[in-house]
N, C-alpha and C positions, 0 to 999 in steps of 0.2 A: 621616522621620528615625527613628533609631532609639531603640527605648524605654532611661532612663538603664541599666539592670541590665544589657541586651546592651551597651550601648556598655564598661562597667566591666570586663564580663565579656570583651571582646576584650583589652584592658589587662592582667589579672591571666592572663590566658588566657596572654598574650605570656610574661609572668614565669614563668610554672611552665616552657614549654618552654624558656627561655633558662636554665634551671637545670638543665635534662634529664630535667624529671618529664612524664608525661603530660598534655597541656594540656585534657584533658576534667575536672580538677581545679579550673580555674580556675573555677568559677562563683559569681556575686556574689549574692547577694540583700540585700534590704533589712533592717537590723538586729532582732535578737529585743529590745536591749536600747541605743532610740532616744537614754535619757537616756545611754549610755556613745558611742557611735559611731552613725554615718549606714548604713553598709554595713559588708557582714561575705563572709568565703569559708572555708567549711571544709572546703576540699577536702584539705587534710594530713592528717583524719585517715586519708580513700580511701587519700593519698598512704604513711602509713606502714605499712599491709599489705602494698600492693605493694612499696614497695622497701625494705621491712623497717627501717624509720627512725624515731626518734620525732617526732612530730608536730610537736612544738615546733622540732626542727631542722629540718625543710620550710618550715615554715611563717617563718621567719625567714630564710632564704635568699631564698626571694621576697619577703618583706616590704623587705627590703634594696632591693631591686631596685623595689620602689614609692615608695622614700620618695624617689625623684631624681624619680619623675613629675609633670608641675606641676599633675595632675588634683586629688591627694591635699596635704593639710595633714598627714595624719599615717596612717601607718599600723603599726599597733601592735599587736604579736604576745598576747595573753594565754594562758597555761599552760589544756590544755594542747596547743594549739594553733589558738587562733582566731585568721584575720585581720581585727582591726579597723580598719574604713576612715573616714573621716573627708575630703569634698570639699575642695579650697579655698573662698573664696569669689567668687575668680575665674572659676573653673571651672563652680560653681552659675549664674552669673551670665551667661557666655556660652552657658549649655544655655538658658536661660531665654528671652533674645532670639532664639534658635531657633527656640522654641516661639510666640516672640510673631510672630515672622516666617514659621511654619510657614503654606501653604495649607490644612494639614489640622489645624493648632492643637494639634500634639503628636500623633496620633492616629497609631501606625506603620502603612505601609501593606507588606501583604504582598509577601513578595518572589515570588511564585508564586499572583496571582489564580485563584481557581478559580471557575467557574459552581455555585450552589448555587440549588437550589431547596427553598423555606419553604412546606410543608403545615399552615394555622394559618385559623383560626376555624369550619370544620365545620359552618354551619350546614342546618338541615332548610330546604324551601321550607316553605310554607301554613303555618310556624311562627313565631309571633315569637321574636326573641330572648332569653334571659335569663340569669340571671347568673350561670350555669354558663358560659355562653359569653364571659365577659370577661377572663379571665385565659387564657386561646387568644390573643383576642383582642391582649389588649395586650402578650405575651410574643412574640407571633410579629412584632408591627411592631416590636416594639424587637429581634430578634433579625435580620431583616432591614434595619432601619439601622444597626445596630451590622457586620454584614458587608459591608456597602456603604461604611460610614464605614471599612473596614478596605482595600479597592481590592477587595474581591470584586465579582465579578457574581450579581447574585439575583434570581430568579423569585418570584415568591409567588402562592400559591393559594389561593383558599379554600375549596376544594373540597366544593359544595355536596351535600347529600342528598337527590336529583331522581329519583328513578330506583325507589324499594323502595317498601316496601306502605303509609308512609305517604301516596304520591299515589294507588295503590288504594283507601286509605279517603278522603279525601277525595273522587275521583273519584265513589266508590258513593253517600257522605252528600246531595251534590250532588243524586245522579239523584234520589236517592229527594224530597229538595225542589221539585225543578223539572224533575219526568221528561218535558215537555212539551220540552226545549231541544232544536235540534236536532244538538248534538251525541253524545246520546245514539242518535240515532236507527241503526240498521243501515247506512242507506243516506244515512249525510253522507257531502257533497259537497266539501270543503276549496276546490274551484274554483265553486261554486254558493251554500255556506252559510258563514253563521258563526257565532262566539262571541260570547255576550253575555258586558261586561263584567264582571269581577269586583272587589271590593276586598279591601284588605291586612285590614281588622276582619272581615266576613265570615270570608276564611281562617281569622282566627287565630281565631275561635269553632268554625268547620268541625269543626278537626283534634280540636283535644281530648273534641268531641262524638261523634264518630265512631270516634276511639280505644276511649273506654270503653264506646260501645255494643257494638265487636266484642267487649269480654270479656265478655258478659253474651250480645250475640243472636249465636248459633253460624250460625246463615243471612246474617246482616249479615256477619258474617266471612269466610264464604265467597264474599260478591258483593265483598267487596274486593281477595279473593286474585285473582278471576277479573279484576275492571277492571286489578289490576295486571301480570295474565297476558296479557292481551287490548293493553294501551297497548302494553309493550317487545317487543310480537309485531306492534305494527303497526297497528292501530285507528284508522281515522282520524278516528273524532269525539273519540276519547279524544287522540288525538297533540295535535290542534287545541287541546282543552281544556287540556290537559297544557302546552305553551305561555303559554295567557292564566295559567295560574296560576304558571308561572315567571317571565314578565312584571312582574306584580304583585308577587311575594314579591322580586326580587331588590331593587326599586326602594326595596321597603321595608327590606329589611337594607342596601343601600347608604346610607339614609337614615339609619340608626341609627347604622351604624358608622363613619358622617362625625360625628356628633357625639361620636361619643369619637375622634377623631383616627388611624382606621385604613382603610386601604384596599391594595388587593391590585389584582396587574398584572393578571392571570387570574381568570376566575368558571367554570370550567370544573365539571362535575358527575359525579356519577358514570354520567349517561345519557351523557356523552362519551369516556366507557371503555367503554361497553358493545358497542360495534365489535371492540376488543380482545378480548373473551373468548373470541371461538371460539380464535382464535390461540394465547391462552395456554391450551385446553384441548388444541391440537396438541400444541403443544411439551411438557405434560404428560406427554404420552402417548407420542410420539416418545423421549423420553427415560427414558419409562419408572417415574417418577417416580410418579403416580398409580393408585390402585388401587379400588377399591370394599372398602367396609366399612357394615354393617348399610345397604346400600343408597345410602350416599353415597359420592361420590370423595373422598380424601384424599391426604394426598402425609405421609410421615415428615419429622419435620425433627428428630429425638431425635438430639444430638450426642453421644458416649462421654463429655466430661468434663461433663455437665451435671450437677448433684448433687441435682436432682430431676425427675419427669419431664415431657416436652414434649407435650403430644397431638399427635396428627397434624392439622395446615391441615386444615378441609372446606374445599374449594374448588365444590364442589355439592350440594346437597342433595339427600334422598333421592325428595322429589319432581321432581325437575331444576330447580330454582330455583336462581340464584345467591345468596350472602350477600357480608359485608363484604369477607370475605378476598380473594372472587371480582373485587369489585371493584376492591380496593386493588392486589392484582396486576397486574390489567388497564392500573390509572392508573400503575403503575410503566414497562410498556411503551411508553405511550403518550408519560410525560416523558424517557423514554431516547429517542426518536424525536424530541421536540419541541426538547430542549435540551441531550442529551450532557452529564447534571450531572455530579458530580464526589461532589456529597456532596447527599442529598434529607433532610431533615429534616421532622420531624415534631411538633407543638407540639400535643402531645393529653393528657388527665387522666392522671397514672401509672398509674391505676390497668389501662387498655389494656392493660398492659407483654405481658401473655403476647400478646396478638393480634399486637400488632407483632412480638414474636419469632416467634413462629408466618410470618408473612408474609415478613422481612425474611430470613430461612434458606430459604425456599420460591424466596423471587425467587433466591436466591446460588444455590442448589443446580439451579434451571431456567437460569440465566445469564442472565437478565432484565438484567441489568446486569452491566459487568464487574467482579471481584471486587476491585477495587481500590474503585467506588464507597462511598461510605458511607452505609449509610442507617443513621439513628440517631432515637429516639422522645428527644425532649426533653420528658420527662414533666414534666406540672405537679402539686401537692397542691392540696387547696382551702380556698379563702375560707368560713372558720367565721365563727358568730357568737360572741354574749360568753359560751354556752354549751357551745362547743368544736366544736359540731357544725354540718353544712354550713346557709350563709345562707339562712334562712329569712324570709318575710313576716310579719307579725304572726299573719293569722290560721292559720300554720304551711305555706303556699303557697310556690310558686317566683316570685321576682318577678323580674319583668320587667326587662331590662336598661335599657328607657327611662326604668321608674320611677326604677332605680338611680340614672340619671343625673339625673332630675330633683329628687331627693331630694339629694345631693350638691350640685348647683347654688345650690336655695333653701338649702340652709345656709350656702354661702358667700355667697349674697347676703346673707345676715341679719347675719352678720359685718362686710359692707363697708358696713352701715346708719351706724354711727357713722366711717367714716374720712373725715376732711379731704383726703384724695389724690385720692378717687375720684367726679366729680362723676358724677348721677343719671342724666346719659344714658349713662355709661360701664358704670356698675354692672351690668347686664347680661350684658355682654362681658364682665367683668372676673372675675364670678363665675364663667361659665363657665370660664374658663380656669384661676383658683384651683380649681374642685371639681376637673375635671381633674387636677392637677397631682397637689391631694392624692390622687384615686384611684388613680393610676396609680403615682404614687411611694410610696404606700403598700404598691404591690403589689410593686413592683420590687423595693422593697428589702430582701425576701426571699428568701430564694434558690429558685428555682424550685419547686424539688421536696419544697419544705417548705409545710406548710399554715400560715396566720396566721388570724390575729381580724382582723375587717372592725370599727372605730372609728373613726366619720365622724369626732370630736370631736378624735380623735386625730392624725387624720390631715388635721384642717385648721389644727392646732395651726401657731402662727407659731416656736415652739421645738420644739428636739430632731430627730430623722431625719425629717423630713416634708417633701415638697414645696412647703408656702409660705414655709418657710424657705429652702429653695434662692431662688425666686425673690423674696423679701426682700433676699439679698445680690444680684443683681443690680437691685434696684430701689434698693439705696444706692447701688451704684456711681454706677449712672443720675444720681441726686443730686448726686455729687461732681462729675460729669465735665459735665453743663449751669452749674454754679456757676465749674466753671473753664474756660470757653469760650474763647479767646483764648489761653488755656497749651497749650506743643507738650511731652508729654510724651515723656518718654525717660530710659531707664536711664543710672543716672550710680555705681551701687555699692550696698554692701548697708548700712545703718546700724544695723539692730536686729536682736534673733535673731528678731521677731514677721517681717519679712521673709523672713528666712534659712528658718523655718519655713514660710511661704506659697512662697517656690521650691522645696520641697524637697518639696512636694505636687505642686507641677506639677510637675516632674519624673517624680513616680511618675506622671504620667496615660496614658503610652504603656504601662506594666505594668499598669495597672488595664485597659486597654486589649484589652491583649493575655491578661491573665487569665480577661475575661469572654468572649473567641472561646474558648478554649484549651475551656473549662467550659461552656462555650454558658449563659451567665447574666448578664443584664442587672444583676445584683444589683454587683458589683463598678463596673459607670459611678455605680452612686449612693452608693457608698461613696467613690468619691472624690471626686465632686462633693460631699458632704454635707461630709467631710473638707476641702475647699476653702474651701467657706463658714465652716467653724469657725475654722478660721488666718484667715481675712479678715477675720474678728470680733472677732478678738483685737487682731489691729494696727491696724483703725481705731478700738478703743476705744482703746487706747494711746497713738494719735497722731491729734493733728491735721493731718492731711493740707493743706487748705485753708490751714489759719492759718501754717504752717509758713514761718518767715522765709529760711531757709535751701534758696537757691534749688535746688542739686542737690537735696537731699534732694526738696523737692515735685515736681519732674518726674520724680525715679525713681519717687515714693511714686505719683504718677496711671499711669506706663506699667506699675507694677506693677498698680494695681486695672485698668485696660485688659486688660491679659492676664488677669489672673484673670474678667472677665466672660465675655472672649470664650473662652475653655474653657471654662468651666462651662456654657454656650451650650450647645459642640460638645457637652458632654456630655446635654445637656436638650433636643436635636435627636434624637440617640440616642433618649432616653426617649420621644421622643413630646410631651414637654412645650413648651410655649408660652411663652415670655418675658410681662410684663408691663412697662410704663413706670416705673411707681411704685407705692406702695402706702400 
């Protein structure tokens, strides 16, 4: 169905041409000024440049021609030419059973699906996860179910870092532990020998040990450049190896990242571009595009209106090593061959921004994709602490994403110690899914590309923008609608404006809807889901629904809380978030 502002907007659209103005004037939006009017169009004043008119006389000509419509109760010109719209509540009331009768629960779906593929959580193998990596993380499931909830088709990747000199340094740290393996050896066999197993704790002690050895021993550095020279050349005790430790490391971020409620279709790495690169060094160079400078190839990407300047892509180093860019090009050919996207996105820190320009001008200008594709960095800011700067451990470390979660967990369980709802074998479950909610809705409800303060306390708060408050109001639902078992509800009319208020949010959910693809930001689903829950707050303090003698009124009052659950759902599906029974 379509979102209320398009449908409005076809209506006034009608009026402006049936008066002989330009009907790209008709556009509706929702009112600056709620407590006067519901919707507003100020397209007279567009209209009095062009046909040299005042406003006020456009805008009343149309307005004329709305107030016969049975959509509108009033439509009312204000000086010096606004038009103020105002629904029936007829009108309110049949969009309503729409949305309650919608398969997609209001959520407009596109009239022109496009295949889109979501590049979002990045992580290294033989590393664990942390909490630099959670806001990737939860921005890019929410921005792939938000496009799928729309009728898109979506890929998602997470496009792992398999392939660079952090498995050279591990690979080397290894030897030197256990140079007896015979993976190590010149003359492994892949058909004769094998890998002894490794595990995820090993690894994750491995990398960081061998990291900061390479900056300190200048030969330790060099035996990692060489393992990592020696694997993508072919090696085959290193290839062997290079496996058991992808192995291992995916099984454990698949591990991680099912506890926080995300997963991806594709585990693809950047060793699986790496077939691509000679090709995208042809096409380079066929087109003439790249050049050598202080010993590396680069390709220009400086556009005339840029108004600062662009460096040139390396795409090789000056020792012939590949880097990021090298690969990211590569993985660009490889999803144009895998899945003809339409639009490739990217869910990485803003701070990238110049690499991805660097890259996404490199692929345009090689034809890597056709220039109709869109590739776009949907940059994120970051999760500060309460002293503005990025989240830190106590002892000023980078903690771990599991901690994160575990730490968020026990606070909600400490919370649900006192509640009567939640008996002791539940609490568990219960907690995980409350820390969740508040993490993630804590994070949502941001807008992407803005950094916030990370406050557990806050963000498990049961008032205010927070995720347990969302799921608070569908756990009173819950309440109402087991108490009135046996009642068929259904709309029967509008009785209060605490109603008239809660349709006139659902209403907006196909705009919030459509805002948050428009902006690529999950931040707008929880503004109107939060938005929902406050109008629902209000009318069930106001009325007792249950006691209600008056029988239309209670089976409108329940088919209303029924549709306000199951939207707020659709929108908490979006988010990534988990319903609860009760609380």
């Amino acid at each position: 169905m379509n979102s209320i502002t398009k449908a409005l907007t076809a209506i006034v659209i009608a009026a402006f041409e049936q008066c002989g103005y330009d009907p790209a004037l008709g556009e509706v939006t929702p009112s600056d000024r709620p407590d006067i009017c519901q919707f507003q169009c100020n397209g007279a004043f567009a209209g009095a440049k062009l046909y040299r008119k005042a406003p006020f006389m456009i805008a009343e000509e149309v307005a004329a021609l709305l107030r016969e419509k049975s959509e509108f109760s009033s439509a009312e010109v204000v000086k010096p030419g606004f038009i103020n719209l105002i629904l029936t509540d007829e009108y309110i009331l049949s969009v309503v059973k729409e949305i309650a009768a919608d398969e997609h629960a209001g959520i407009p779906q596109a009239e022109n699906p496009q295949t889109i593929v979501i590049d979002y959580g990045g992580p290294n193998v033989a590393k664990p996860l942390h909490i630099g990596h959670l806001r990737s993380a939860i921005i890019g499931q929410a921005m792939k179910n938000l496009a799928r909830a729309c009728g898109h088709k979506v890929y998602s990747d997470v496009h792992l870092g398999d392939w660079g000199l952090q498995i050279g340094l591990v690979i080397a740290e290894l030897n030197e532990r256990f140079p007896e393996r015979r993976c190590f050896a010149a003359d492994f066999d892949p058909e004769r020998d094998s890998v002894e197993p490794l595990s995820a704790e090993l690894l994750c002690e491995v990398y960081p040990f061998a990291s900061n050895k390479s900056k300190e021993d200048e030969a330790f550095k060099e035996k990692a450049h060489i393992a990592t020279y020696e694997l993508q050349n072919g090696r085959a005790g290193y290839t062997a190896l290079w496996k058991e430790i992808l192995r291992v490391s995916v099984a454990d971020l698949k591990e991680n990242y099912s506890r926080l409620g995300v997963d991806f279709d594709y585990w693809y790495g950047e060793s699986d571009a790496d077939k691509y690169i000679p090709e995208l060094m042809k096409i380079l160079e066929e087109k003439g595009l790249s050049y050598e400078s202080d010993g590396a190839l680069v390709v220009d990407v400086q556009q005339e209106d840029d108004k600062a300047p662009i460096p040139p892509a390396i795409v090789r180093k000056s020792d012939n090593s590949s880097i990021y860019a090298t690969t990211d090009l590569a993985t660009i050919i490889q999803r144009e061959r895998d899945f003809k996207p339409d639009k490739i996105w990217y869910v990485v820190d803003k701070r990238q921004e110049l690499h991805f320009t660097q890259v996404f001008r490199c692929a345009k200008r090689a034809q890597l994709v056709p220039q109709e594709t869109e590739l776009e960095l949907l940059g994120f800011g970051t999760m500060n602490g309460s002293d503005g700067k990025p989240y830190k451990t106590r002892d000023g470390g980078v903690m771990r994403l599991s901690d994160l979660i575990e730490t968020v967990t026990e606070s909600s369980e400490k919370r649900l110690e006192s509640s009567a709802f939640v008996s002791e074998e539940n609490r568990s479950e219960y907690a995980r899914k409350l820390g969740m909610a508040a993490l993630k809705f804590g994070d949502l409800i941001n807008h992407r590309a803005k950094d916030y303060i990370f406050d557990i306390d806050k963000f498990l708060s049961a008032e205010g923008k927070t995720g347990i408050y969302i799921l608070y109001t569908i756990s009173r639902i819950n309440s109402i609608m087991n108490k009135a078992e046996g009642l068929k509800p259904e709309f029967r009319g509008i009785y209060t404006d605490a109603e008239r208020e809660i349709m006139l949010r659902l209403l907006m959910t196909g705009d919030a809807f459509r805002l948050a693809m428009s902006e690529k930001a999950p931040n707008y689903v929880c503004e109107n889901a939060y938005q929902l829950a406050v109008a629902f707050s209000r009318f069930y303090h106001e009325n007792r629904i249950l006691d209600e003698e008056d029988e239309d009124k209670k089976l409108s009052w329940l088919a209303l809380s029924l549709t306000v659950k199951r939207v707020i759902t659709a929108h908490l599906d979006v988010l990534g978030i988990e319903t609860v029974e009760n609380m």
